[in-house]
C-alpha positions as a LaTeX table, in Angstrom:
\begin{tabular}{lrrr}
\hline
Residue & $x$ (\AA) & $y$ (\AA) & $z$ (\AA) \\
\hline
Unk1 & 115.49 & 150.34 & 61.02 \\
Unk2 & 111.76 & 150.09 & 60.76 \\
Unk3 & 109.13 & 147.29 & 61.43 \\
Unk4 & 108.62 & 146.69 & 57.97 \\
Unk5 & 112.77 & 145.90 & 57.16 \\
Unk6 & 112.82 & 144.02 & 59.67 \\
Unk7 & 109.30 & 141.86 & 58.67 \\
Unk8 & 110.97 & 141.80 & 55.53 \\
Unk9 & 113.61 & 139.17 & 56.76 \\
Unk10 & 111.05 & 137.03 & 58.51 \\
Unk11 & 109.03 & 137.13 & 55.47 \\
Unk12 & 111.82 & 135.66 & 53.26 \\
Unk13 & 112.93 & 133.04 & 56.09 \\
Unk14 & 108.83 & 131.42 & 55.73 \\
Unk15 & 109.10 & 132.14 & 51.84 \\
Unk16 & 112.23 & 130.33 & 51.65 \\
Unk17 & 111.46 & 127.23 & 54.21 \\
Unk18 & 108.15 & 126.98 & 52.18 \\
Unk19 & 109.48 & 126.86 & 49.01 \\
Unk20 & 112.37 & 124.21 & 50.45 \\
Unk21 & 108.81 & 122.42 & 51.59 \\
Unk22 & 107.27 & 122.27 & 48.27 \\
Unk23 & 110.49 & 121.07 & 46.36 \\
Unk24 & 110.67 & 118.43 & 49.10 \\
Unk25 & 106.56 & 117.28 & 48.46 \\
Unk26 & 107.13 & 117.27 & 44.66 \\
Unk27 & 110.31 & 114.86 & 45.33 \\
Unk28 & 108.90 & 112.18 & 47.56 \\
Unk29 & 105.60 & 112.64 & 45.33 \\
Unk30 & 107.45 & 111.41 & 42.65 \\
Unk31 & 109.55 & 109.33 & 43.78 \\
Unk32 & 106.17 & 107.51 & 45.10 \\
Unk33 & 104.91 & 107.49 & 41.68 \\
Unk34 & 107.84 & 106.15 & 40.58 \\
Unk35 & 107.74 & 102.88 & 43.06 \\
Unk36 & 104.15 & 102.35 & 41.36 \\
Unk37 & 101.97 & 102.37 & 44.79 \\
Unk38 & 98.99 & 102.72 & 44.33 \\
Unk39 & 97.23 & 105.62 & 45.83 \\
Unk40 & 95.33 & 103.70 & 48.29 \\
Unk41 & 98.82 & 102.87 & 49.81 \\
Unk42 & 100.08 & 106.39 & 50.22 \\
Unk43 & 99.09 & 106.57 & 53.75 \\
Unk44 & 101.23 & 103.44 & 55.00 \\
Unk45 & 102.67 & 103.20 & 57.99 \\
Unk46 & 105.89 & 105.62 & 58.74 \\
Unk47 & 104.46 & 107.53 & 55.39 \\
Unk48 & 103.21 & 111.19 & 55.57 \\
Unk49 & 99.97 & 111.51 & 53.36 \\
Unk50 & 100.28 & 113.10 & 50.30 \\
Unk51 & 97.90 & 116.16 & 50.62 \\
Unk52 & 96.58 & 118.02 & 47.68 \\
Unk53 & 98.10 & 121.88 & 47.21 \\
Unk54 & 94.78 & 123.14 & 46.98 \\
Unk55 & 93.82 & 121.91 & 50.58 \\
Unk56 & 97.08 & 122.82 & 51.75 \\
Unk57 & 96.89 & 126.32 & 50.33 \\
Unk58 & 93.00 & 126.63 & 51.91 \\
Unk59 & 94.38 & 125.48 & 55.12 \\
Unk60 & 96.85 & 128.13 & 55.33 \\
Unk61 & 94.77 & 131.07 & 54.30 \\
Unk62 & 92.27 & 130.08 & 56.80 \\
Unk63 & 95.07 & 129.78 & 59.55 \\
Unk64 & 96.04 & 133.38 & 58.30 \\
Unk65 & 92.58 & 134.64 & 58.28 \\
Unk66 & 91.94 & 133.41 & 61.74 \\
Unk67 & 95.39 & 134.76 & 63.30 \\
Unk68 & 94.93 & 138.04 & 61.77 \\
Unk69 & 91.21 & 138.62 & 63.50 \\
Unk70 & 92.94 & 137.11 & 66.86 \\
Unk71 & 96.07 & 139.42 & 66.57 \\
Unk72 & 93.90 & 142.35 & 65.57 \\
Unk73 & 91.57 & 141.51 & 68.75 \\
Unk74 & 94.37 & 141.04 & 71.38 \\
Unk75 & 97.08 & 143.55 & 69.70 \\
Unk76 & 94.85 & 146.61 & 70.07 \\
Unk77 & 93.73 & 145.47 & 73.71 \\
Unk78 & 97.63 & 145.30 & 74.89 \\
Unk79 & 97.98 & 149.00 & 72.80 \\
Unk80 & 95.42 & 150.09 & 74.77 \\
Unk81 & 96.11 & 149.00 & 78.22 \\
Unk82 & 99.77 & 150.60 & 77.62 \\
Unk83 & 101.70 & 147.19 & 77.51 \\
Unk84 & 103.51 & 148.49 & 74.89 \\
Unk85 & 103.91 & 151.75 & 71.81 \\
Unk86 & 104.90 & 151.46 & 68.75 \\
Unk87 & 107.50 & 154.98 & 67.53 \\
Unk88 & 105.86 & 156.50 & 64.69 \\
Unk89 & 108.65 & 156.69 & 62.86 \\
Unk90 & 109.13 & 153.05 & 62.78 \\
Unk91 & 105.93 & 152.25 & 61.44 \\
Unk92 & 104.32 & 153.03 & 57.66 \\
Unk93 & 101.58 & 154.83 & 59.51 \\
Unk94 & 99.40 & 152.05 & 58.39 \\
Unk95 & 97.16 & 150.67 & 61.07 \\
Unk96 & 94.40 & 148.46 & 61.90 \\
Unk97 & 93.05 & 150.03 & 65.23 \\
Unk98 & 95.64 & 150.96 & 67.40 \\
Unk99 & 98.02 & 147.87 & 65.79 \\
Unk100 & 100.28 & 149.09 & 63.02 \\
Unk101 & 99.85 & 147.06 & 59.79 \\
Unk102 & 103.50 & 145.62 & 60.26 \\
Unk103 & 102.91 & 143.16 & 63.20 \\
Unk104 & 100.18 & 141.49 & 60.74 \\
Unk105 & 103.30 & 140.25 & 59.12 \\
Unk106 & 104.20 & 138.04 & 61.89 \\
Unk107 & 101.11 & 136.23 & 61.84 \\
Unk108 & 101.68 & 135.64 & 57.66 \\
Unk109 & 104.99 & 134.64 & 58.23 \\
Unk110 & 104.01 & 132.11 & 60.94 \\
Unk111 & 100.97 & 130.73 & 58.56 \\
Unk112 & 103.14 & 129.45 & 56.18 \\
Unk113 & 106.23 & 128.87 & 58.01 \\
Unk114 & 104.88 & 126.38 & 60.49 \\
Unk115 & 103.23 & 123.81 & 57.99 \\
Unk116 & 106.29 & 124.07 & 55.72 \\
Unk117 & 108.61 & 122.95 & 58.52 \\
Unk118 & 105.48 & 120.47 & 59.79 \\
Unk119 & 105.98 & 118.89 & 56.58 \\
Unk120 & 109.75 & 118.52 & 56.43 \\
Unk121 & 109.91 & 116.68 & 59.82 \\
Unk122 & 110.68 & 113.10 & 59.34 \\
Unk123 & 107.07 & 110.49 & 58.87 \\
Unk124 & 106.33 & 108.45 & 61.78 \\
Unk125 & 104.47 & 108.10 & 64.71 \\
Unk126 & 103.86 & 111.43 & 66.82 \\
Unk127 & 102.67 & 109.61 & 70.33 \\
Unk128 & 104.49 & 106.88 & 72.21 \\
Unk129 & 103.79 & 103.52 & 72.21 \\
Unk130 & 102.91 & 102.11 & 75.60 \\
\hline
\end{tabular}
């Protein structure tokens, strides 16, 4: 099996809990419309905000952009220092540095995996009360 099958599966897991996301967003975003609130009202109390896709699409190609320079940075420092090796036959030959292309694919998967499930966790209050 190489990296890249195996990335493969991780990237459908994020594509599928993101698209679960989005169906979930364009539900309650109706269903708000429907109860006639006004948009000043969206941000209640035990309500998630309603965010824009355009700020949540910039947000997660800027998460991207910054894990990619960080896993480039730290991957080819642990390559180097012999922490680990990736087989050559296991890898599409690909590489950025020492890093193979296919561990990049961790840090895409984990861009848009996290706020999807971020935004299917029930609305309410995130600290305790005192």
């Amino acid at each position: 099996m190489t990296y890249l099958l195996l990335n493969l599966g991780f990237l459908a897991l994020a594509a599928a809990v993101a698209l679960v996301a989005a169906l979930v967003r364009r539900r309650r975003v109706g269903e708000s419309r429907q109860a006639n609130q006004p948009a000043a009202n969206q941000h209640g109390v035990g309500q998630r905000p309603v965010h824009r896709p355009r700020k949540v699409v910039a947000a997660v190609v800027l998460s991207f952009l910054a894990l990619c320079v960080l896993t480039a940075v730290f991957d080819n420092l642990m390559i180097a220092a012999g922490l680990f090796k990736y087989s050559p036959e296991h890898t599409s030959g690909w590489r950025i540095g020492l890093a193979p292309l296919e561990d990049f694919a961790y840090v895409l998967a984990a861009a848009v995996l996290l706020p999807a499930v971020w935004s299917l966790l029930p609305a309410g209050k995130r600290s305790r009360d005192e």
